[in-house]
Backbone as XML, in Angstrom:
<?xml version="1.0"?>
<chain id="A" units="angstrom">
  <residue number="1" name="UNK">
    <atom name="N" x="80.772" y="10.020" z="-96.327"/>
    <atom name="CA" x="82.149" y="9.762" z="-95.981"/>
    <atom name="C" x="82.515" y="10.577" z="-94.752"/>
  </residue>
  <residue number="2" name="UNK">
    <atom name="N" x="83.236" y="10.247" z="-94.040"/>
    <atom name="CA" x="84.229" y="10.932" z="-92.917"/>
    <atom name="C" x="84.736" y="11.937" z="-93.085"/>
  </residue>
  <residue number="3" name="UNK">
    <atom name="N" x="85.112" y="11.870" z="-93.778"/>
    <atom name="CA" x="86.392" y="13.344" z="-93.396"/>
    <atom name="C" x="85.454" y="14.618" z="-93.960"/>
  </residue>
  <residue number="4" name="UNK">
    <atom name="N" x="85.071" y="14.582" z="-94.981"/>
    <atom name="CA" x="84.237" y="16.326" z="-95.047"/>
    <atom name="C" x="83.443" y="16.560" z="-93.672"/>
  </residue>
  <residue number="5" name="UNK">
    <atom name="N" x="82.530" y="15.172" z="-93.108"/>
    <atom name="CA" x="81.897" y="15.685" z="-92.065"/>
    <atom name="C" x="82.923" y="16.236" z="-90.962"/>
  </residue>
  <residue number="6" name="UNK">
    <atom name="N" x="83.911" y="15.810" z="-90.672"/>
    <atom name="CA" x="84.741" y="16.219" z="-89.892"/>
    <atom name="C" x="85.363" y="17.825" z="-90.467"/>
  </residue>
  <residue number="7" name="UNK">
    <atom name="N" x="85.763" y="18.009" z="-91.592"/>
    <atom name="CA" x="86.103" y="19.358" z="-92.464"/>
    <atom name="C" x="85.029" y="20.158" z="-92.074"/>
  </residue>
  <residue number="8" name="UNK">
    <atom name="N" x="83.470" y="19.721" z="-91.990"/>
    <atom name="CA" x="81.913" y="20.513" z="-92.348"/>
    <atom name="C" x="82.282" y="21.350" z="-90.708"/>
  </residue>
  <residue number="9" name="UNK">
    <atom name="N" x="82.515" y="20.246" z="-89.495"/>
    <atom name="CA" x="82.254" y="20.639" z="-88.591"/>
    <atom name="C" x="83.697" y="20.931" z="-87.460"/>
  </residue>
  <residue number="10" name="UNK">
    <atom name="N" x="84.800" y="21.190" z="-88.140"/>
    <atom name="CA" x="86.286" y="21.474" z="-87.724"/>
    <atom name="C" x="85.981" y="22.713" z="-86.527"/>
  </residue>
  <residue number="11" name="UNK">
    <atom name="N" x="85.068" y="23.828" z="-86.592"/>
    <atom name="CA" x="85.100" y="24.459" z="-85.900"/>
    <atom name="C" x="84.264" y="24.498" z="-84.632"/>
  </residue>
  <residue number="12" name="UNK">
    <atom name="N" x="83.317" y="23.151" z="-84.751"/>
    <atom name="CA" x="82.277" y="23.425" z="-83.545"/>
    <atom name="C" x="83.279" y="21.909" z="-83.551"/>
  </residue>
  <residue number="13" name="UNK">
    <atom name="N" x="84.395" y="21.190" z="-83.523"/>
    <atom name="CA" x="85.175" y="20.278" z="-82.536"/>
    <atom name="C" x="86.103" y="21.452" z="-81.588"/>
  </residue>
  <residue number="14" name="UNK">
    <atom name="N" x="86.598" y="21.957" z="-82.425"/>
    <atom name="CA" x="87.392" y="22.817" z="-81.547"/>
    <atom name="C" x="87.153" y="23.935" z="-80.727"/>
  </residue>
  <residue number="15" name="UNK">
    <atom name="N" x="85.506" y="24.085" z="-81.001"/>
    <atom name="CA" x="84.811" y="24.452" z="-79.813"/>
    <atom name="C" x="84.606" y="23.754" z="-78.409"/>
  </residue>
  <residue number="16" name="UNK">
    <atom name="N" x="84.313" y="22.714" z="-79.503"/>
    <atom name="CA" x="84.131" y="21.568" z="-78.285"/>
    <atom name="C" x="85.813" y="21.257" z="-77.071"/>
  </residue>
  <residue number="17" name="UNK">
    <atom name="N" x="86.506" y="21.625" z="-77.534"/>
    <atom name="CA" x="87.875" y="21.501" z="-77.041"/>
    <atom name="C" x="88.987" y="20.489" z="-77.476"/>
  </residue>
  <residue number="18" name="UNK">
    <atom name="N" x="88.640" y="19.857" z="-78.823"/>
    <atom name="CA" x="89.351" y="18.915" z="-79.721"/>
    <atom name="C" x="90.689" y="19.623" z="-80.009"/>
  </residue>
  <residue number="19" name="UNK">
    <atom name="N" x="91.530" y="19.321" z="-79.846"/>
    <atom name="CA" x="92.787" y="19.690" z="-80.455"/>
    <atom name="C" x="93.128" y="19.208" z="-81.759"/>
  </residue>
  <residue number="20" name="UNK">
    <atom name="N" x="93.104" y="17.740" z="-81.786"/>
    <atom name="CA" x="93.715" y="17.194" z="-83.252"/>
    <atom name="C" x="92.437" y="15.893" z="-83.590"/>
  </residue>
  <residue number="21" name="UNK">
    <atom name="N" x="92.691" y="16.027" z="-85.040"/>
    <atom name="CA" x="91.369" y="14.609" z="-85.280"/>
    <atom name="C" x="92.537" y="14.078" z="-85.945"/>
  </residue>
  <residue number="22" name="UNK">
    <atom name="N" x="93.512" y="12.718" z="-85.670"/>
    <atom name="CA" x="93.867" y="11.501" z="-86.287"/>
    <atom name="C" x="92.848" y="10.656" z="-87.596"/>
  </residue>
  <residue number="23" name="UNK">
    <atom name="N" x="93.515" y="11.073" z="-88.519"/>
    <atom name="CA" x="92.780" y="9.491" z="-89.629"/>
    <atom name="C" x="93.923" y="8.845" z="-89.706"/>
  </residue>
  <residue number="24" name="UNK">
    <atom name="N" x="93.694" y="7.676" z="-89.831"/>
    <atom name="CA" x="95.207" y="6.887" z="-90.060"/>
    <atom name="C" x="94.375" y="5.303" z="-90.570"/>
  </residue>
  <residue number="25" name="UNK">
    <atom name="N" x="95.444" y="4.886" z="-91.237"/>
    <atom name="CA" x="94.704" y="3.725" z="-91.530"/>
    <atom name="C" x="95.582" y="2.771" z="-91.762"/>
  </residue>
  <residue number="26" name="UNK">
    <atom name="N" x="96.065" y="0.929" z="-92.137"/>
    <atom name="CA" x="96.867" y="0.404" z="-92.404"/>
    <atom name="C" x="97.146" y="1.073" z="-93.990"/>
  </residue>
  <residue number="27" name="UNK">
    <atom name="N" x="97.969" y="1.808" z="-94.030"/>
    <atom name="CA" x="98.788" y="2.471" z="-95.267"/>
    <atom name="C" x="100.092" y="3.017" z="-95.073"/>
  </residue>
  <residue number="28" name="UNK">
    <atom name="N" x="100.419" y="3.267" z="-95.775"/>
    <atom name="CA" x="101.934" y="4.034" z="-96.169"/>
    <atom name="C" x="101.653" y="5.419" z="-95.721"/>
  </residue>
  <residue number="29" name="UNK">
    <atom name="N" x="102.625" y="5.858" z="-95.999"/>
    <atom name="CA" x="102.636" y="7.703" z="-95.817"/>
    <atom name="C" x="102.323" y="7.915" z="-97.066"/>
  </residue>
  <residue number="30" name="UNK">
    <atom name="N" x="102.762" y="7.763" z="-98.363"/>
    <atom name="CA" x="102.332" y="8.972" z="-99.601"/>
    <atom name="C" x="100.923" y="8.008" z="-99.693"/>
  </residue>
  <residue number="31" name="UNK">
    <atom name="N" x="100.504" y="7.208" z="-99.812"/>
    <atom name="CA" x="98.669" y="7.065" z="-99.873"/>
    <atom name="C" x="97.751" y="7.929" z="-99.039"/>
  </residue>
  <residue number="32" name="UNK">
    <atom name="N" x="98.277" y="8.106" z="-97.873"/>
    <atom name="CA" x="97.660" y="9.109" z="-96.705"/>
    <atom name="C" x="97.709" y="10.402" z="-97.365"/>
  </residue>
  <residue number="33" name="UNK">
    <atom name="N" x="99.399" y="10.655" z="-97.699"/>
    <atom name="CA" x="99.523" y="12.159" z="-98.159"/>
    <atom name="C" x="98.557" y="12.371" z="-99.583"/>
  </residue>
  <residue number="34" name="UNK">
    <atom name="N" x="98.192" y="11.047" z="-100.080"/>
    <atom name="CA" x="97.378" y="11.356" z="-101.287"/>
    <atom name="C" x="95.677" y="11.255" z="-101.070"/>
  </residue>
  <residue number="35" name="UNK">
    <atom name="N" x="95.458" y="10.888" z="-99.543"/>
    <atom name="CA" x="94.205" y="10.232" z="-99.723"/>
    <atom name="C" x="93.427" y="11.941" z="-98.960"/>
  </residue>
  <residue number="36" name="UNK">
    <atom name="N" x="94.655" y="12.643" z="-97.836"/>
    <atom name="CA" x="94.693" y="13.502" z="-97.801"/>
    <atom name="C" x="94.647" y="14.969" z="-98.685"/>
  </residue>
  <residue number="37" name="UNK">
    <atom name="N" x="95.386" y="14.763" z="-99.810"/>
    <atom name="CA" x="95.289" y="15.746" z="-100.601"/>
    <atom name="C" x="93.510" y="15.480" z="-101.268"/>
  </residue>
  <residue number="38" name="UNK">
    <atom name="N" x="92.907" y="14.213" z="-101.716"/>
    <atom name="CA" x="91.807" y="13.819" z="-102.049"/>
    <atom name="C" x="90.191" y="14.678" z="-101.270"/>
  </residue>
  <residue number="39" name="UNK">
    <atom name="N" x="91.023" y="14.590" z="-100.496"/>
    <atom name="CA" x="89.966" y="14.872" z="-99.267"/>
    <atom name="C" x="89.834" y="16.677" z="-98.944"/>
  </residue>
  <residue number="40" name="UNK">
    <atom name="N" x="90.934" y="17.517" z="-99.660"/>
    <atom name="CA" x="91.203" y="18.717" z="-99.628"/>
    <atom name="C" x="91.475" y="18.896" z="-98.164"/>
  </residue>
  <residue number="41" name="UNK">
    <atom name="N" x="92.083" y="18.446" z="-97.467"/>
    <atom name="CA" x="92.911" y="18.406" z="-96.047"/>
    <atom name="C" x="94.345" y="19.201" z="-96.226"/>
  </residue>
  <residue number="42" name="UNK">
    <atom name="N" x="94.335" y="20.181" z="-96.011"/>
    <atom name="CA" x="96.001" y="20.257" z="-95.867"/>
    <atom name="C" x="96.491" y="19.757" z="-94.920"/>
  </residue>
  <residue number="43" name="UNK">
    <atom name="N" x="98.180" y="19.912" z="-95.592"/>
    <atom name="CA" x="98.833" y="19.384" z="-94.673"/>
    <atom name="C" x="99.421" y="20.191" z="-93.428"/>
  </residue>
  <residue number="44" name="UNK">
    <atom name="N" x="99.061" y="21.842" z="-93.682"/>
    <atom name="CA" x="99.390" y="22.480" z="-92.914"/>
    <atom name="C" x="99.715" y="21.923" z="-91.243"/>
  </residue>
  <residue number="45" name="UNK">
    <atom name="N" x="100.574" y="22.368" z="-90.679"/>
    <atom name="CA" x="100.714" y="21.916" z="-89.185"/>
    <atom name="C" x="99.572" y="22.385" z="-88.355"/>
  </residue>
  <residue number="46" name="UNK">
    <atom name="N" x="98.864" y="23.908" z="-88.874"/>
    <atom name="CA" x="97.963" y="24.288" z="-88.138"/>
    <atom name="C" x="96.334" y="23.756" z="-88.339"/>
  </residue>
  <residue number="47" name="UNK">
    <atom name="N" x="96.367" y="22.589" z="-89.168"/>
    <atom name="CA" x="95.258" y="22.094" z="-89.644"/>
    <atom name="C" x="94.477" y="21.272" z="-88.265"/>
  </residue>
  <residue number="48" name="UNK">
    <atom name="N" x="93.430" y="21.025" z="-87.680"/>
    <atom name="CA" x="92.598" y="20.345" z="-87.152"/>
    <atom name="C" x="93.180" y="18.854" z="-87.326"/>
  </residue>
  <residue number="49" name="UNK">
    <atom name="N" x="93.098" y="18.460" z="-89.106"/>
    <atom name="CA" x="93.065" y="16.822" z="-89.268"/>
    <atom name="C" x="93.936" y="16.599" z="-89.837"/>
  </residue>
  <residue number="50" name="UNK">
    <atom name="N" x="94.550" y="15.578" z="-89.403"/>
    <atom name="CA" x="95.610" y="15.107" z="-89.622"/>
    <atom name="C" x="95.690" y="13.521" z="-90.003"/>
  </residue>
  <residue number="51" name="UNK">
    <atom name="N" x="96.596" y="13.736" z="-91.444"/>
    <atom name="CA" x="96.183" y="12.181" z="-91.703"/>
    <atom name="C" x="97.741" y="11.378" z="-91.230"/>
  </residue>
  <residue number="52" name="UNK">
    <atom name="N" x="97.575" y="9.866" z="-90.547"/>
    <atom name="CA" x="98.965" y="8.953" z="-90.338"/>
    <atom name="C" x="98.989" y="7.734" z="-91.666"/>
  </residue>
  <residue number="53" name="UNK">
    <atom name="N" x="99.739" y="7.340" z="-91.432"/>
    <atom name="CA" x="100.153" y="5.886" z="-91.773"/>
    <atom name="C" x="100.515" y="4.806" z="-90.728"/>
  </residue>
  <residue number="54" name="UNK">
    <atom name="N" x="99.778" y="3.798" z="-90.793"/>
    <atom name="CA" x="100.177" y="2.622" z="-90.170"/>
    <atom name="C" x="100.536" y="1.309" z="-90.615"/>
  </residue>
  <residue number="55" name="UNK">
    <atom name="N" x="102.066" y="1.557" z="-91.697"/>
    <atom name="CA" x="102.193" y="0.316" z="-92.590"/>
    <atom name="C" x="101.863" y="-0.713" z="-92.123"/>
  </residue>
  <residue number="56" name="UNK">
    <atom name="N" x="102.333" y="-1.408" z="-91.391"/>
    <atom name="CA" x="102.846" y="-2.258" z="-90.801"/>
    <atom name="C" x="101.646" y="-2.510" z="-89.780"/>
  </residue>
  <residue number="57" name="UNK">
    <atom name="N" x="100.961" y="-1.857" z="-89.687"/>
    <atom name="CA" x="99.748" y="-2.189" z="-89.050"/>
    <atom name="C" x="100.039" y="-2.702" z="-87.312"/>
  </residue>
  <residue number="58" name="UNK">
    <atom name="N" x="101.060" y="-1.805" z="-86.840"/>
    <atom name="CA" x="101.467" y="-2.268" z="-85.344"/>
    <atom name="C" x="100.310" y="-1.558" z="-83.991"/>
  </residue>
  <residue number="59" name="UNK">
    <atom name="N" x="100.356" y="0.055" z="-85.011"/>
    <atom name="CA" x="98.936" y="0.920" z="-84.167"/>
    <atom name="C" x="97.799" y="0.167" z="-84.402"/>
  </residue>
  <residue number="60" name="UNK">
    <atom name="N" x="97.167" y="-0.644" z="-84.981"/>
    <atom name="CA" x="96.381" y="-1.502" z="-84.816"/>
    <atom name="C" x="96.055" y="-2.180" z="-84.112"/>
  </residue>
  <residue number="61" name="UNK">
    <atom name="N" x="97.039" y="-3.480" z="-84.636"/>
    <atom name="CA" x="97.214" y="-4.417" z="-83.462"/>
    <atom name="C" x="97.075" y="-3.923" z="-81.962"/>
  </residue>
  <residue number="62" name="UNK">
    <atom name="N" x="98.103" y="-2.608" z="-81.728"/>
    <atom name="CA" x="97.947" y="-2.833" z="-80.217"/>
    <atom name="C" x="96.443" y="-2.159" z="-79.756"/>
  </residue>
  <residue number="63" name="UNK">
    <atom name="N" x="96.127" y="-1.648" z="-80.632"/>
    <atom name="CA" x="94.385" y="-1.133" z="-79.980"/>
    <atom name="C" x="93.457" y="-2.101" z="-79.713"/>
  </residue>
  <residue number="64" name="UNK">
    <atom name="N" x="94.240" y="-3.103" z="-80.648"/>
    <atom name="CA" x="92.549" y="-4.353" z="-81.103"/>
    <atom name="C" x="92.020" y="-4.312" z="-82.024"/>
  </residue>
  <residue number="65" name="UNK">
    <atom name="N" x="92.175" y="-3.518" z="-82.972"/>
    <atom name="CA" x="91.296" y="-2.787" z="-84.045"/>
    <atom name="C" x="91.553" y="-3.727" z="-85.237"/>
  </residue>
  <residue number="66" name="UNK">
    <atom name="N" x="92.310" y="-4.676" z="-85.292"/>
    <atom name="CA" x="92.545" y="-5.584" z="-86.483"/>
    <atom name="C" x="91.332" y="-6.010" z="-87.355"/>
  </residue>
  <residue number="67" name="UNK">
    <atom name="N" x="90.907" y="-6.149" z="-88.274"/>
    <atom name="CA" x="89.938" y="-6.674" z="-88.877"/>
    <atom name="C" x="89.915" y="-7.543" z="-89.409"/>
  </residue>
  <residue number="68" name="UNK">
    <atom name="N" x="89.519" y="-8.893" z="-88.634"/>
    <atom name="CA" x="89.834" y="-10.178" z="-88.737"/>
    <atom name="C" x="89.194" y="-11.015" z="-89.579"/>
  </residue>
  <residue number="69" name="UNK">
    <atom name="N" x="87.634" y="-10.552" z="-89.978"/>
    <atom name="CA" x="86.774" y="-10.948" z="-90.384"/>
    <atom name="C" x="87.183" y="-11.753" z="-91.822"/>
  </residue>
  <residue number="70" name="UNK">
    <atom name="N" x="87.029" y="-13.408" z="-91.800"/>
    <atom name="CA" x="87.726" y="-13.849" z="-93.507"/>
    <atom name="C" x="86.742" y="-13.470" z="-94.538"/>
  </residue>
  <residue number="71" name="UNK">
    <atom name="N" x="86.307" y="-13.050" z="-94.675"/>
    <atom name="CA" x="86.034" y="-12.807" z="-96.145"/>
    <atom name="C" x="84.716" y="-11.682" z="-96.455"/>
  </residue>
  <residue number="72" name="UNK">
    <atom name="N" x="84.433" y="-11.480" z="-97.878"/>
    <atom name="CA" x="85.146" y="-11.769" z="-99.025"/>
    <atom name="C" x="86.692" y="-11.151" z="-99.063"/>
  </residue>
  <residue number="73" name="UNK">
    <atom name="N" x="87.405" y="-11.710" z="-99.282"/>
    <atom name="CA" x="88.408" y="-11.180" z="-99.917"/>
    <atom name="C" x="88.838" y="-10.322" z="-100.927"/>
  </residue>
  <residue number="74" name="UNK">
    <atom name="N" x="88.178" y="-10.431" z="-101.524"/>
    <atom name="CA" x="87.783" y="-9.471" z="-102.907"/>
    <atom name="C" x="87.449" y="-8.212" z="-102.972"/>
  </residue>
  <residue number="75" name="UNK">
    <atom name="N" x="86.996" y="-7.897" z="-101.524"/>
    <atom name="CA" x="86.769" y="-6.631" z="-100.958"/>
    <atom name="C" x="87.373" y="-5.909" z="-100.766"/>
  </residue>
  <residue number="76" name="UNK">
    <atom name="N" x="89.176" y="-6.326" z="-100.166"/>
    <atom name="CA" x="90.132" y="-6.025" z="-99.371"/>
    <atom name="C" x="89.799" y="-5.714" z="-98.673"/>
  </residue>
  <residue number="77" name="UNK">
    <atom name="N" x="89.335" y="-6.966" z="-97.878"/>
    <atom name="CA" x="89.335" y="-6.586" z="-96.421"/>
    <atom name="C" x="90.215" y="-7.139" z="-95.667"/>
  </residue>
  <residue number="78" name="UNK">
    <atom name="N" x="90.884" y="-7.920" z="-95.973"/>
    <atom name="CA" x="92.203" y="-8.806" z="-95.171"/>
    <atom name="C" x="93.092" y="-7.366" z="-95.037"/>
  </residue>
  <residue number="79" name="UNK">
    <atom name="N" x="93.925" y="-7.569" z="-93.738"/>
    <atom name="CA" x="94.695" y="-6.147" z="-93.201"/>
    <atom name="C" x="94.222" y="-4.990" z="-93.102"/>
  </residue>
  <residue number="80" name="UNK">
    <atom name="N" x="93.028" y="-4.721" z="-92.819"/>
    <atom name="CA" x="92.280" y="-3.378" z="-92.626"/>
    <atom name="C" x="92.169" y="-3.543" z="-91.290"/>
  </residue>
  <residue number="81" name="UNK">
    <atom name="N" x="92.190" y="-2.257" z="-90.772"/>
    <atom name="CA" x="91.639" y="-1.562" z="-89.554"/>
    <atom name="C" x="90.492" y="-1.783" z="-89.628"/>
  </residue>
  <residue number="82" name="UNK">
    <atom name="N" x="89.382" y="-2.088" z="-88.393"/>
    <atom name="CA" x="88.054" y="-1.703" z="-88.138"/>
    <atom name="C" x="88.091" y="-0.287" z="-88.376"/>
  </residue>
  <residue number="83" name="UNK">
    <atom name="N" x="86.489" y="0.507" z="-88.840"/>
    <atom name="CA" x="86.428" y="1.677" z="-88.883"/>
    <atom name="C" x="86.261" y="2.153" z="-87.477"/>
  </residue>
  <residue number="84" name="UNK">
    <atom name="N" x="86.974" y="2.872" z="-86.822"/>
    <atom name="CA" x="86.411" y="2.785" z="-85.170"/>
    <atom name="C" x="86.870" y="4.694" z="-84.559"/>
  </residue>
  <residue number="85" name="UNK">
    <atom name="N" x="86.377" y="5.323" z="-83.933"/>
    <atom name="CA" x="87.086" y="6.472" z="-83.261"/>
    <atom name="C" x="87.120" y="6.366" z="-81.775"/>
  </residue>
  <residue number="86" name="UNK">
    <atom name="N" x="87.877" y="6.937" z="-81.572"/>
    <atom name="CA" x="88.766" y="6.977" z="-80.452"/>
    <atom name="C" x="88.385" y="8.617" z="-79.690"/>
  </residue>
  <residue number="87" name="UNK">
    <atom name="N" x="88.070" y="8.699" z="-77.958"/>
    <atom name="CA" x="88.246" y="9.805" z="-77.666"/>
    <atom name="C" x="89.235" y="9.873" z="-77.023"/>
  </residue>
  <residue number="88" name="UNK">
    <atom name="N" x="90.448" y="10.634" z="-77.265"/>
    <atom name="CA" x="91.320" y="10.957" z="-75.964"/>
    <atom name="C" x="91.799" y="11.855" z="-75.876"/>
  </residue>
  <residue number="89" name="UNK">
    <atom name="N" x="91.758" y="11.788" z="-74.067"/>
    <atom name="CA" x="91.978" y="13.158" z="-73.499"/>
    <atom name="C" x="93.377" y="12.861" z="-72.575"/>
  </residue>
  <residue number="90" name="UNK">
    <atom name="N" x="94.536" y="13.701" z="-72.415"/>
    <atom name="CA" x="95.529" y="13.466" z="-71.838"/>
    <atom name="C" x="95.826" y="12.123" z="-71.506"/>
  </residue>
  <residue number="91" name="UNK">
    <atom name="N" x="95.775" y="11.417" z="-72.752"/>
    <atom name="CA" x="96.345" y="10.188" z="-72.907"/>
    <atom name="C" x="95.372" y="9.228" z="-72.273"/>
  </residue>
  <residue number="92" name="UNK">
    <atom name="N" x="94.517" y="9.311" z="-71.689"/>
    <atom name="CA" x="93.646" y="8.612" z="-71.311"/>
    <atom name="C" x="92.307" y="8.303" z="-72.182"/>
  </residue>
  <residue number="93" name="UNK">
    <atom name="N" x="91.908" y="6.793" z="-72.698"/>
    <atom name="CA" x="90.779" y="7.044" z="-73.747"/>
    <atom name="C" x="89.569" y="6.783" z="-73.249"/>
  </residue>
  <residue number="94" name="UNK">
    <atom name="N" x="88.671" y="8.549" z="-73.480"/>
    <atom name="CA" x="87.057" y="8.052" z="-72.978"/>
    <atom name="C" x="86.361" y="7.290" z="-73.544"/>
  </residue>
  <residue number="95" name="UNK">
    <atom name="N" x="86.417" y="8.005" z="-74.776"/>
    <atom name="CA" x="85.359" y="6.864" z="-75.501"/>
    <atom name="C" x="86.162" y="6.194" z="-76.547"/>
  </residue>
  <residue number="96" name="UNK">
    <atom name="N" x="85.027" y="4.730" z="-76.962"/>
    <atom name="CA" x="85.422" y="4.094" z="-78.059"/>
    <atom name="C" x="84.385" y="3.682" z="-78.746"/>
  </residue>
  <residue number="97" name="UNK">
    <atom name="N" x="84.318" y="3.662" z="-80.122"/>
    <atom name="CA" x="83.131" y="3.323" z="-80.942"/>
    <atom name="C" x="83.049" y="2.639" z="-82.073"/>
  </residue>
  <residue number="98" name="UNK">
    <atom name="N" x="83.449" y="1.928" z="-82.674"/>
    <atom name="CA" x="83.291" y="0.572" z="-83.724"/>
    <atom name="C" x="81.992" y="0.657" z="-84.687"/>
  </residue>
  <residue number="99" name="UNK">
    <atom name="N" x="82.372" y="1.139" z="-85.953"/>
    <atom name="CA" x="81.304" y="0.863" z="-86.815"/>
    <atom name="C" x="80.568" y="-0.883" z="-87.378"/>
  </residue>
  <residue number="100" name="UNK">
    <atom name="N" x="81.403" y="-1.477" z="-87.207"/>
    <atom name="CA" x="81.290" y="-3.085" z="-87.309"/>
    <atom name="C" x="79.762" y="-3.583" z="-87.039"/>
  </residue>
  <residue number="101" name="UNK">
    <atom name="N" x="79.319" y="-4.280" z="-88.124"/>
    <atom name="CA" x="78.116" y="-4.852" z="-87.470"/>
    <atom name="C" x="78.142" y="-6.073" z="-88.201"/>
  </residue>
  <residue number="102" name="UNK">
    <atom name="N" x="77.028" y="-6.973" z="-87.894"/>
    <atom name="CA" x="76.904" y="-8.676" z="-88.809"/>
    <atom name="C" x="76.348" y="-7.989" z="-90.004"/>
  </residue>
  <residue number="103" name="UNK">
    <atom name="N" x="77.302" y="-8.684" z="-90.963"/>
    <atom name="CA" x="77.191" y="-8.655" z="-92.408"/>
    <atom name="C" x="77.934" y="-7.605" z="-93.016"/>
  </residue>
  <residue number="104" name="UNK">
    <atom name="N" x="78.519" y="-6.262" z="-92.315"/>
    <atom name="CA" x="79.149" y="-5.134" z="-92.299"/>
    <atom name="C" x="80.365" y="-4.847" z="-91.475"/>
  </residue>
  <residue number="105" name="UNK">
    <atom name="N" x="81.520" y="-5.852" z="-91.582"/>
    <atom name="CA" x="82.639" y="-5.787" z="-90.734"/>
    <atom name="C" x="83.815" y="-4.824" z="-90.870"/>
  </residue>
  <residue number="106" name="UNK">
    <atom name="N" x="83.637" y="-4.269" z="-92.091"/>
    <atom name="CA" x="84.455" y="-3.102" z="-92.264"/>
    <atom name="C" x="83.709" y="-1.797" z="-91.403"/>
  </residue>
  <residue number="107" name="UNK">
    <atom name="N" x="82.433" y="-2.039" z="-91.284"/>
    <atom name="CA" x="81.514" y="-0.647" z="-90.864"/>
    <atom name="C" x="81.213" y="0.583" z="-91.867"/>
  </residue>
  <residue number="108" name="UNK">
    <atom name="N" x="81.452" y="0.062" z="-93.509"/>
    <atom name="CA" x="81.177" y="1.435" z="-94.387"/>
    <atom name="C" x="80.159" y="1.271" z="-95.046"/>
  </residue>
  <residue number="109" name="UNK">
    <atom name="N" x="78.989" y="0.314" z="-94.221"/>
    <atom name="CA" x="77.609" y="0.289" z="-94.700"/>
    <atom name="C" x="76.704" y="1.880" z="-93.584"/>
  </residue>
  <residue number="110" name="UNK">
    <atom name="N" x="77.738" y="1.717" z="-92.331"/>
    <atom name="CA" x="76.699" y="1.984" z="-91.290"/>
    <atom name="C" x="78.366" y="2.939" z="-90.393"/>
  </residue>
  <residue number="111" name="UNK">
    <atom name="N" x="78.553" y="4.179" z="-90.848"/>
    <atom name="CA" x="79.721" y="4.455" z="-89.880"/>
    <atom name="C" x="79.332" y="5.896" z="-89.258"/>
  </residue>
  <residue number="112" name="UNK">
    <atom name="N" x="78.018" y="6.058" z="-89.362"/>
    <atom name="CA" x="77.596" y="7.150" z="-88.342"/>
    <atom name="C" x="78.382" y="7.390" z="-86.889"/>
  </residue>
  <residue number="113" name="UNK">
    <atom name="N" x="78.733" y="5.875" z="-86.300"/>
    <atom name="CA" x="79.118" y="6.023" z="-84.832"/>
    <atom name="C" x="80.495" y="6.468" z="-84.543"/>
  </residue>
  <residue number="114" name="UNK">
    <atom name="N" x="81.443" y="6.632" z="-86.169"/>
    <atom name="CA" x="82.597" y="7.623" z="-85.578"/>
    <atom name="C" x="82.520" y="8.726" z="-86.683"/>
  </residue>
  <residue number="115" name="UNK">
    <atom name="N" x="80.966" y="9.475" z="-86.902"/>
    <atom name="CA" x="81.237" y="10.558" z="-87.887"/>
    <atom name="C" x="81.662" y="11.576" z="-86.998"/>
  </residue>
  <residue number="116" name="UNK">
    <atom name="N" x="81.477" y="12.746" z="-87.439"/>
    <atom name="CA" x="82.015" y="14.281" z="-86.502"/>
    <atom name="C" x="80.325" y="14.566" z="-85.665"/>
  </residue>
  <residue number="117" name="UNK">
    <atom name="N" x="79.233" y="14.324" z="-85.813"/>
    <atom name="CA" x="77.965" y="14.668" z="-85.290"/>
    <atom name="C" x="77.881" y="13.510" z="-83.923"/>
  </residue>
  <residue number="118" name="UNK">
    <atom name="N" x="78.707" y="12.760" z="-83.960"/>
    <atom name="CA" x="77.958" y="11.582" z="-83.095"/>
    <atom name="C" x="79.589" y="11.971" z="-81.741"/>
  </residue>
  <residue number="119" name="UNK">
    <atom name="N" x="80.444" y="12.904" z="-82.374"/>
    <atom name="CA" x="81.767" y="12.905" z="-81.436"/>
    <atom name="C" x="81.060" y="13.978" z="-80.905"/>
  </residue>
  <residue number="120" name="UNK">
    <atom name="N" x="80.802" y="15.092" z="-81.636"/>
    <atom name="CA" x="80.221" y="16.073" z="-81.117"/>
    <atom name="C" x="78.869" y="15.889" z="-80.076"/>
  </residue>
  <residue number="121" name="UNK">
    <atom name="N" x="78.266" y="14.495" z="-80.215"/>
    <atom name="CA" x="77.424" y="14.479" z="-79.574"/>
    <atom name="C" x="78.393" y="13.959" z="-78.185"/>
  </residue>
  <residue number="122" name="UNK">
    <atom name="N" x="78.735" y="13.427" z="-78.607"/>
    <atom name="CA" x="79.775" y="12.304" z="-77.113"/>
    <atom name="C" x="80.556" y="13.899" z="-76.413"/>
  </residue>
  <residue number="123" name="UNK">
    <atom name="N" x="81.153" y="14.394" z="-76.987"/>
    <atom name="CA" x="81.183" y="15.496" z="-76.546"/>
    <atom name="C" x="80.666" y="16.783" z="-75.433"/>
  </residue>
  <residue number="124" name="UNK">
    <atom name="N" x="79.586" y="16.870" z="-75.365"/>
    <atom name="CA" x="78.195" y="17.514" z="-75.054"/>
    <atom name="C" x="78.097" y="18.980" z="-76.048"/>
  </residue>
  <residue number="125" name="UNK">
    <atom name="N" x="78.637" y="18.877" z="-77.227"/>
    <atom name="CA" x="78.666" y="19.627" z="-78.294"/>
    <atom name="C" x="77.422" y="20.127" z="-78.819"/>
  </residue>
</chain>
């Protein structure tokens, strides 16, 4: 999973010069605040990671990140975000990376390409 690797390695990002790591996902705020507490994340302000909500799924949309893919359904995958990370630096985004592959459109067969080892690598970490 994501987020411990990101927890494992909080201090060699902010070596790296990371200020904040965003999780956010199409959800509410108290699922975040719970998926967060799950994850042993505080919520502290001075924390590294920080979890959002994107009910409404508008931060999505405007990235592209929609996950369009029909089916199964059964999966819930209708209204999900692609699994994808984002680098940005003064508002400008370097990198972008999409776990998505054929047969794996959510990307949680195969999401090495936005763990904390592969940012750190994009990085020169």
């Amino acid at each position: 999973m994501q987020i411990p690797g990101y927890l494992e390695q909080q201090f060699a990002l902010e070596d790296a010069g990371v200020d904040e790591v965003l999780v956010y996902c199409v959800n509410d705020g108290a699922v975040m605040k719970a998926w967060a507490a799950d994850q042993k994340v505080s919520d502290d302000h001075a924390s590294l990671i920080k979890f959002m909500g994107d009910p409404a799924g508008d931060l999505t949309a405007a990235l592209g990140m929609q996950l369009t893919d029909p089916g199964p359904a059964g999966v819930g995958i209708i209204g999900r975000c692609k699994r994808f990370v984002l680098l940005v630096e003064d508002g400008v985004v370097r990198h972008v990376a999409v776990a998505e592959q054929e047969g794996d459109p959510a990307g949680d067969n195969f999401p090495e390409v936005t763990c904390a080892p592969a940012m750190l690598e994009v990085l020169g970490a």
